[in-house]
One Martini backbone bead per residue (centre of mass of N, CA, C, O) as a GRO file, in nm:
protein
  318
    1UNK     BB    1  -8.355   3.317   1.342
    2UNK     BB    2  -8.026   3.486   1.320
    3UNK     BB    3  -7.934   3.747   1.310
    4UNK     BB    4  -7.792   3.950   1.019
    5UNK     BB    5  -7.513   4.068   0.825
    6UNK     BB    6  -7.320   4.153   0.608
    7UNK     BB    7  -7.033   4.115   0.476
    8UNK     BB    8  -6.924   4.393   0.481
    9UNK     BB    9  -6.978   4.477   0.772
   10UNK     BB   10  -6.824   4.284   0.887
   11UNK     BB   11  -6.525   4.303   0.771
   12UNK     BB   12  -6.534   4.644   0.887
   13UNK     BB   13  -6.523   4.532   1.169
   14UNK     BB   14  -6.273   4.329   1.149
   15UNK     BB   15  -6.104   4.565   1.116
   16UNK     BB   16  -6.123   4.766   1.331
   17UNK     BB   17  -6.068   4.523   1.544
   18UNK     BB   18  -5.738   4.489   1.401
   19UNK     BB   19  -5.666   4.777   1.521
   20UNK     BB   20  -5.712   4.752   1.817
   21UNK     BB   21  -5.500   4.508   1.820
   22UNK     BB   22  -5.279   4.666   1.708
   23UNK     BB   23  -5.294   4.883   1.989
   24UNK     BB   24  -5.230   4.668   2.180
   25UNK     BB   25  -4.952   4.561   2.073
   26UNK     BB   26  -4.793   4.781   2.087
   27UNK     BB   27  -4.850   4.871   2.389
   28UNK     BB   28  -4.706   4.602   2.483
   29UNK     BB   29  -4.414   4.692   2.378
   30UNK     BB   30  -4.405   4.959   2.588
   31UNK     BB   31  -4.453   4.810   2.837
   32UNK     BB   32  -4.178   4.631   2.813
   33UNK     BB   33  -3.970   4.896   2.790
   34UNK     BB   34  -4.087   5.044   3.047
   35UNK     BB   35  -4.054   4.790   3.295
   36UNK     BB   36  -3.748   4.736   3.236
   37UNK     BB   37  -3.647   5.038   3.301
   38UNK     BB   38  -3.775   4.987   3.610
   39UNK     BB   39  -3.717   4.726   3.695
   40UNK     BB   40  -4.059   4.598   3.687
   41UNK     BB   41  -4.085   4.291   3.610
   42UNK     BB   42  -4.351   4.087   3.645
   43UNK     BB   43  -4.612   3.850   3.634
   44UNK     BB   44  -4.803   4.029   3.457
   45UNK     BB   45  -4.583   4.068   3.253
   46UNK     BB   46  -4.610   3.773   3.146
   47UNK     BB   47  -4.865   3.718   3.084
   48UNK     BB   48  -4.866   3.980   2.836
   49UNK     BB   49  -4.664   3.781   2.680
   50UNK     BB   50  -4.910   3.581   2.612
   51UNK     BB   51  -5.091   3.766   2.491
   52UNK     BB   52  -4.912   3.880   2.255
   53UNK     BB   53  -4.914   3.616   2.134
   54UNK     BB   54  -5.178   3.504   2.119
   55UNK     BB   55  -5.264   3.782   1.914
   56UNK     BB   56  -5.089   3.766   1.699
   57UNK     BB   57  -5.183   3.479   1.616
   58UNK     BB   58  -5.502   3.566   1.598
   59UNK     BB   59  -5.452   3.793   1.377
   60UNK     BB   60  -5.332   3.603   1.139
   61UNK     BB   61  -5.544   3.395   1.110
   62UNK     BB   62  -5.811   3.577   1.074
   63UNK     BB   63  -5.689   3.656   0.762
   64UNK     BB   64  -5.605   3.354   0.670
   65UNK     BB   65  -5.901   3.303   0.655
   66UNK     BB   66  -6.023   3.522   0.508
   67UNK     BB   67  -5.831   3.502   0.236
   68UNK     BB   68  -5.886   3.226   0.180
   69UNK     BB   69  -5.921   2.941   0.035
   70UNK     BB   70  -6.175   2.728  -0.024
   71UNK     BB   71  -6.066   2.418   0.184
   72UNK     BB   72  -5.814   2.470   0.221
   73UNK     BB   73  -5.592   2.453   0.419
   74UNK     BB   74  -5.507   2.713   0.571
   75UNK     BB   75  -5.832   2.729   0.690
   76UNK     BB   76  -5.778   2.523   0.896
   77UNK     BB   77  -5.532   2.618   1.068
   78UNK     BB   78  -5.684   2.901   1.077
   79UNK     BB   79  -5.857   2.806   1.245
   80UNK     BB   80  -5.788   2.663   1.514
   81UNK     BB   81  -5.554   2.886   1.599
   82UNK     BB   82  -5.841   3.112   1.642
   83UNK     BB   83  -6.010   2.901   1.863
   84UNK     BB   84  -5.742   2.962   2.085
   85UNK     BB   85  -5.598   3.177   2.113
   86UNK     BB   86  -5.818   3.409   2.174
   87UNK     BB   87  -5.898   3.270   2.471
   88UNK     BB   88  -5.582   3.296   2.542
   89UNK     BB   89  -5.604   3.631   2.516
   90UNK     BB   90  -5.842   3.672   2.789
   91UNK     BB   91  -5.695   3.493   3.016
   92UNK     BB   92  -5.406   3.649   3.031
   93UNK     BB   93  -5.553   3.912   3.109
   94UNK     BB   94  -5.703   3.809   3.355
   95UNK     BB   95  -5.417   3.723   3.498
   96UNK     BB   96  -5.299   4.013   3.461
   97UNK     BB   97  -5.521   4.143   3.665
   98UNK     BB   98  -5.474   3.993   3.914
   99UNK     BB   99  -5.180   4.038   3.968
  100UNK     BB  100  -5.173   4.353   4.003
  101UNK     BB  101  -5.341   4.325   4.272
  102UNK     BB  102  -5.110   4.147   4.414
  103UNK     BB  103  -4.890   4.397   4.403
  104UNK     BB  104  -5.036   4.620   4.582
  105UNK     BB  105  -5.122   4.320   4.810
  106UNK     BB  106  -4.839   4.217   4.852
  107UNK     BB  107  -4.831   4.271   5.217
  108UNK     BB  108  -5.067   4.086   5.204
  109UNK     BB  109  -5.107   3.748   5.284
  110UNK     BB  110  -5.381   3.674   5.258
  111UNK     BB  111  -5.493   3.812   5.001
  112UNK     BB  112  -5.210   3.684   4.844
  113UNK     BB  113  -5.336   3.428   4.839
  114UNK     BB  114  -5.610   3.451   4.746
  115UNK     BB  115  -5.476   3.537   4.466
  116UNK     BB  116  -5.344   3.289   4.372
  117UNK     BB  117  -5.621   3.112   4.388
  118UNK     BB  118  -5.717   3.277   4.154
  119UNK     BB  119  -5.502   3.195   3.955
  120UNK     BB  120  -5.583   2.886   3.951
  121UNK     BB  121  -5.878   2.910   3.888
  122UNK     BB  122  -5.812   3.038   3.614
  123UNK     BB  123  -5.615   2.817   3.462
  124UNK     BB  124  -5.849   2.588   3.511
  125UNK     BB  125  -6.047   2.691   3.319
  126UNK     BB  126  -5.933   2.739   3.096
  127UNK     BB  127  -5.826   2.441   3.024
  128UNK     BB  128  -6.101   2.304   3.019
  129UNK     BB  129  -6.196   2.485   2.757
  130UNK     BB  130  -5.983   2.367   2.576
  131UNK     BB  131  -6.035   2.056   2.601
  132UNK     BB  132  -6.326   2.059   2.510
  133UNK     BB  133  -6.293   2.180   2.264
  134UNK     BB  134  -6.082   2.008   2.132
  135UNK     BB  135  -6.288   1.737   2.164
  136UNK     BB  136  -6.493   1.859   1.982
  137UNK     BB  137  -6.308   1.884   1.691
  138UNK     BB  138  -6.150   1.611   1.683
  139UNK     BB  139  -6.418   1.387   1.725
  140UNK     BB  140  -6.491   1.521   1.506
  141UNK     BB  141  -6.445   1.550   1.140
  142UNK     BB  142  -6.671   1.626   0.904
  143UNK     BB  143  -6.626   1.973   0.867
  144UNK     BB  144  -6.378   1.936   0.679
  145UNK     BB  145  -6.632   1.847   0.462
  146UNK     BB  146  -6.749   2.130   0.416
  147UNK     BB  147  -6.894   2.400   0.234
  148UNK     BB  148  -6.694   2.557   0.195
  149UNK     BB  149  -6.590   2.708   0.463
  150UNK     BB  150  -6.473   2.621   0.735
  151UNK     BB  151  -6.680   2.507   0.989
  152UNK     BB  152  -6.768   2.539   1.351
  153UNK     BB  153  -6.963   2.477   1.678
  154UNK     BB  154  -7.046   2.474   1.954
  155UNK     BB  155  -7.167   2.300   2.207
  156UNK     BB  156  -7.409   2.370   2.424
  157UNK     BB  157  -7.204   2.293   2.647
  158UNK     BB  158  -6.945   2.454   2.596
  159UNK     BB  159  -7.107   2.710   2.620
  160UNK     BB  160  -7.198   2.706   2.909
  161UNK     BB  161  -6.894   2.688   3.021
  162UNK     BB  162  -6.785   2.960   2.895
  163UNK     BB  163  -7.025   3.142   3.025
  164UNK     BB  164  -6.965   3.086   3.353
  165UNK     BB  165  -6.672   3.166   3.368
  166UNK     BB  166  -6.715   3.459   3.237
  167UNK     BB  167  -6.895   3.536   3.493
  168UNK     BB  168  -6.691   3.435   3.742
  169UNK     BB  169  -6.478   3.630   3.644
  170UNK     BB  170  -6.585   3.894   3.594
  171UNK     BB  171  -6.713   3.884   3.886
  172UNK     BB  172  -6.417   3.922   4.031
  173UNK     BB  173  -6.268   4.159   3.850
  174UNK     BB  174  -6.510   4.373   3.980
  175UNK     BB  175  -6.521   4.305   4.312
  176UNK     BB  176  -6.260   4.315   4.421
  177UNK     BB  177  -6.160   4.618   4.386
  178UNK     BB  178  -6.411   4.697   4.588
  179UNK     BB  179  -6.293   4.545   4.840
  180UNK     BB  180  -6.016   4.686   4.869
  181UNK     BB  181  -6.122   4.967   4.919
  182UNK     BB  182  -6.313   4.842   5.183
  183UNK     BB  183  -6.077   4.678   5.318
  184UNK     BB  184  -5.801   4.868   5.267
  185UNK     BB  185  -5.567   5.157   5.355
  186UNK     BB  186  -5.481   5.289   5.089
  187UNK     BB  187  -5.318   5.476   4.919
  188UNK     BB  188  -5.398   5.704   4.675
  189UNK     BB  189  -5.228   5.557   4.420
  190UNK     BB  190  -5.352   5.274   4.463
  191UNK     BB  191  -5.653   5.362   4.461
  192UNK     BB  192  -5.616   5.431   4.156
  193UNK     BB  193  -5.519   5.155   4.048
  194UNK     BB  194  -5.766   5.002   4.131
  195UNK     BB  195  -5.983   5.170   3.951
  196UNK     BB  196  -5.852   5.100   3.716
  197UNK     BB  197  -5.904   4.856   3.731
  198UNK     BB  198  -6.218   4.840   3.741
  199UNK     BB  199  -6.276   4.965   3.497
  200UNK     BB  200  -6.167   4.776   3.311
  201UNK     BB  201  -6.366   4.521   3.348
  202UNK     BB  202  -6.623   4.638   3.303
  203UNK     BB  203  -6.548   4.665   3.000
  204UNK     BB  204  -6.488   4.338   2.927
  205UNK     BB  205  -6.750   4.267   3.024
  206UNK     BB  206  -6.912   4.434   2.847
  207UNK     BB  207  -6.832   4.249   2.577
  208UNK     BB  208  -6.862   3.955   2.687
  209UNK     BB  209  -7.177   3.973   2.715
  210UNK     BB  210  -7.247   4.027   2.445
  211UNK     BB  211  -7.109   3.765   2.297
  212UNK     BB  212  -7.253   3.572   2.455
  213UNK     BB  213  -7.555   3.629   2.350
  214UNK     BB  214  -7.470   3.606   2.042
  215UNK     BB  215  -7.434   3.299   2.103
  216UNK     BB  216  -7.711   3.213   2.230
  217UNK     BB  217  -7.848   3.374   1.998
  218UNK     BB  218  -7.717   3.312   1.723
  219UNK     BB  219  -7.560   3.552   1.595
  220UNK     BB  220  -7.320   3.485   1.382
  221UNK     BB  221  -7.258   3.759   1.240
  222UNK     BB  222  -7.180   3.898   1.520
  223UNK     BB  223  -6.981   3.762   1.630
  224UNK     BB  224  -6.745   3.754   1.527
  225UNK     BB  225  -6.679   4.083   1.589
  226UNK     BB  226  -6.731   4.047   1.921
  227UNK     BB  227  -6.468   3.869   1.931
  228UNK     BB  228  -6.286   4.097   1.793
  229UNK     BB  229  -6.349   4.281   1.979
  230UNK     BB  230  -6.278   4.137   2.300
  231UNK     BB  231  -5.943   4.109   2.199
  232UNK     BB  232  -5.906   4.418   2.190
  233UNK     BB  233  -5.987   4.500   2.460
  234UNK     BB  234  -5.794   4.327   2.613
  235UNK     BB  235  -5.538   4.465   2.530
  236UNK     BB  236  -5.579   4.711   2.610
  237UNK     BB  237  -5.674   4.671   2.917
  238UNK     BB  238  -5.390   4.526   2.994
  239UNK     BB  239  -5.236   4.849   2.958
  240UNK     BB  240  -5.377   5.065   3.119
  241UNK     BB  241  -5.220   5.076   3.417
  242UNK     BB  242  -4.926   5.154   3.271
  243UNK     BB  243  -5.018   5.414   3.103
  244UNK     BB  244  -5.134   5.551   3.311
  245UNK     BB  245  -4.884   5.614   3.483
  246UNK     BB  246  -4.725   5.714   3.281
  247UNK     BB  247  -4.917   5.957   3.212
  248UNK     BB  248  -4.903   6.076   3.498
  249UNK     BB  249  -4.590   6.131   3.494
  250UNK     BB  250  -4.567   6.312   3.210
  251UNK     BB  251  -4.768   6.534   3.370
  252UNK     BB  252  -4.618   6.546   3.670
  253UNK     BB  253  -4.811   6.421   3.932
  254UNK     BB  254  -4.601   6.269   4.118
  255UNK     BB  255  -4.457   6.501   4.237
  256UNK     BB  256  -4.710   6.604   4.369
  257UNK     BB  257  -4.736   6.339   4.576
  258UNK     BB  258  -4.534   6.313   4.687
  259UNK     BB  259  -4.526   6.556   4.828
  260UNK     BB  260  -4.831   6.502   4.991
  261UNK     BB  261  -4.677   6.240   5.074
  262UNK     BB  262  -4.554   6.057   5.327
  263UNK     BB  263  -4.567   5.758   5.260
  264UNK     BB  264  -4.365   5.486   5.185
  265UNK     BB  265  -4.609   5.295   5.080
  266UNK     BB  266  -4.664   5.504   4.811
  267UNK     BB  267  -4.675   5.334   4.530
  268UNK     BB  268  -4.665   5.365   4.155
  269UNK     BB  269  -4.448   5.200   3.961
  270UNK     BB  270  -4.278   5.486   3.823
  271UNK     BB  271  -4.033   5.383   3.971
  272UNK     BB  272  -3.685   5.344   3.954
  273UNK     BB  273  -3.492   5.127   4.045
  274UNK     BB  274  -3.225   5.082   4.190
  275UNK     BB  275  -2.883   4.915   4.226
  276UNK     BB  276  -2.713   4.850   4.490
  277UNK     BB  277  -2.443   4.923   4.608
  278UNK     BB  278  -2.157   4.737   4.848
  279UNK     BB  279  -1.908   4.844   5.045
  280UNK     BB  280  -1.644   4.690   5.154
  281UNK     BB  281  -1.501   4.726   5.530
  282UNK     BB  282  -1.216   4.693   5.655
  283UNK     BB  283  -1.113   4.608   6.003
  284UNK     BB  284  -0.824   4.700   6.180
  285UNK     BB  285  -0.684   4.493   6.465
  286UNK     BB  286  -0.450   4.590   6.706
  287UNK     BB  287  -0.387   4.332   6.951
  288UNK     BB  288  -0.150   4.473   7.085
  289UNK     BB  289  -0.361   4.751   7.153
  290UNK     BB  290  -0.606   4.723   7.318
  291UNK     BB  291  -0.469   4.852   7.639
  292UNK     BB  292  -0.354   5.130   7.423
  293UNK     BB  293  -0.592   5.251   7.278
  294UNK     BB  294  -0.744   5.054   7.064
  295UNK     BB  295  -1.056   5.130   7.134
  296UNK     BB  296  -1.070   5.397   7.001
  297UNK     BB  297  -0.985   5.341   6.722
  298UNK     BB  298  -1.206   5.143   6.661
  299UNK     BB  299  -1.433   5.327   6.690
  300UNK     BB  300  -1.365   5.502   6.464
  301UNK     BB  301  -1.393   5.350   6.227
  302UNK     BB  302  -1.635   5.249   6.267
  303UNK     BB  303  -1.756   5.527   6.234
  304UNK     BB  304  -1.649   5.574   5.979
  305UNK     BB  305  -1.842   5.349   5.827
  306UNK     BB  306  -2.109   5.420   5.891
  307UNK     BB  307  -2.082   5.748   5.749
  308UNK     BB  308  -2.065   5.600   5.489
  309UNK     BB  309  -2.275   5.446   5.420
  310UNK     BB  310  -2.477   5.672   5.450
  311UNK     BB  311  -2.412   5.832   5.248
  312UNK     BB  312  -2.481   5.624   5.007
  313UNK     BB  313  -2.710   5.596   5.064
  314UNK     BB  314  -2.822   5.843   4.975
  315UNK     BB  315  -2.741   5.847   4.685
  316UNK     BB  316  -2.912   5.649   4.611
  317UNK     BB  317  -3.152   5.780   4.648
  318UNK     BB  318  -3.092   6.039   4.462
   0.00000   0.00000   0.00000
């Protein structure tokens, strides 16, 4: 018999946990507003464009299983589409810390073969387990006339499958980050994003393997809340590298970096990429006085052309 608690404080649980889903919806519309302002919108951020869907979705779902009537369609199709979008919101945030990771050592030709591979791994089992969700919810459709709300439990190859991939995802998006600081030297504040990176896995591996344990010995009222506590994890976890970024321009600690810093490859992703523009300039050669001195007038221009440029690169750099 699975260990259960009141339905009243499921409930306070489920809001809890609504309430930490919704400022991680947030900070992820501040993180697209931030990094389009950086010009630094990369793939990353693709995919938190995913988490903030998926996360909507089982918002939405979650709250109109929770308060539909027993029996209605809308509690069916509110169960189906948080039963999906969930799982899709917590592989969409690990498939975005894995592409950060990508980003910082994306200089390195090997690593980052690596880390797209492990990428494609990861799209891989996420689609597996939707696959095979789908097929055990479809094949058999008995539940759907079962009394009060509607619901099903994943069948225990299903759930051994779900454990496996979440233990193997977990354990690459820990154990990566501290490869990398110890197999490269990184620049200081690289390696402060790399632990970053760190830190946020850990916090959501163990939120996974709670939610894992209480699944695996059913303790289905717990489940629920574990559940939503794990996708508010993942999308708060989701925008922590970003927002610890800003927050620490925002603290002015980047220009003592700056300072501190020779290395021009110590990028912390807080500056605003410019725009060059490139002005075209013609040199106009009299080929009528080649023998008379056009060589040095032409000398003189391509020099007068050099001087500009340079000045120019200097502006943009300011």
């Amino acid at each position: 018999m699975g260990m259960a608690i009141p339905s009243s404080t499921a409930l306070i649980l489920r809001a809890i946990a609504s309430s930490l889903s919704a400022i991680g919806l947030v900070l992820t519309v501040l993180r697209f507003a931030y990094r389009i302002w950086l010009r630094r919108f990369w793939v990353e951020d693709a995919w938190a464009v995913v988490a903030f869907m998926c996360g909507i979705s089982t918002l939405t779902a979650c709250w109109t299983y929770t308060k539909g009537a027993p029996g209605g369609e809308e509690v069916l199709i509110s169960f189906w589409i948080y039963s999906f979008s969930l799982p899709s919101t917590v592989w969409a945030v690990r498939e975005s810390i894995l592409f950060s990771m990508a980003r910082i050592v994306y200089g390195t030709q090997q690593l980052r073969r690596l880390l797209l591979g492990l990428a494609i791994l990861f799209f891989g089992m996420w689609a597996g387990f939707v696959a095979l969700k789908a097929w055990q919810y479809g094949h058999n459709t008995s539940w759907y006339h079962s009394n009060g709300r509607v619901h099903t439990f994943m069948s225990p190859p299903v759930i051994l499958y779900e454990l496996i991939i979440d233990c193997l995802s977990d354990t690459i998006l820990t154990v990566l980050p501290l490869r990398l600081l110890w197999s490269l030297k990184l620049p200081k504040r690289q390696k402060r994003m790399i632990l970053a990176i760190f830190a946020s896995s850990i916090f959501t591996t163990a939120v996974s393997i709670f939610r894992s344990v209480c699944q695996m010995a059913k303790y289905r009222s717990i489940m629920t809340p574990a559940t939503d506590f794990e996708m508010a994890s993942s999308l708060l976890v989701c925008n922590l590298l970003v927002v610890v970024t800003f927050l620490y321009r925002v603290c002015g600690f980047v220009d003592a970096d700056h300072e501190a810093s020779s290395s021009s490859d110590d990028d912390d992703y807080t500056t605003r990429t410019t725009a060059r523009t490139t002005t075209n300039i013609l040199t106009t050669i009299d080929l009528n006085n080649l023998g008379t001195g056009g060589d040095e007038r032409t000398k003189s221009r391509m020099q007068e052309r050099e001087n500009f440029n340079s000045k120019e690169d200097e502006a943009a750099r300011c």
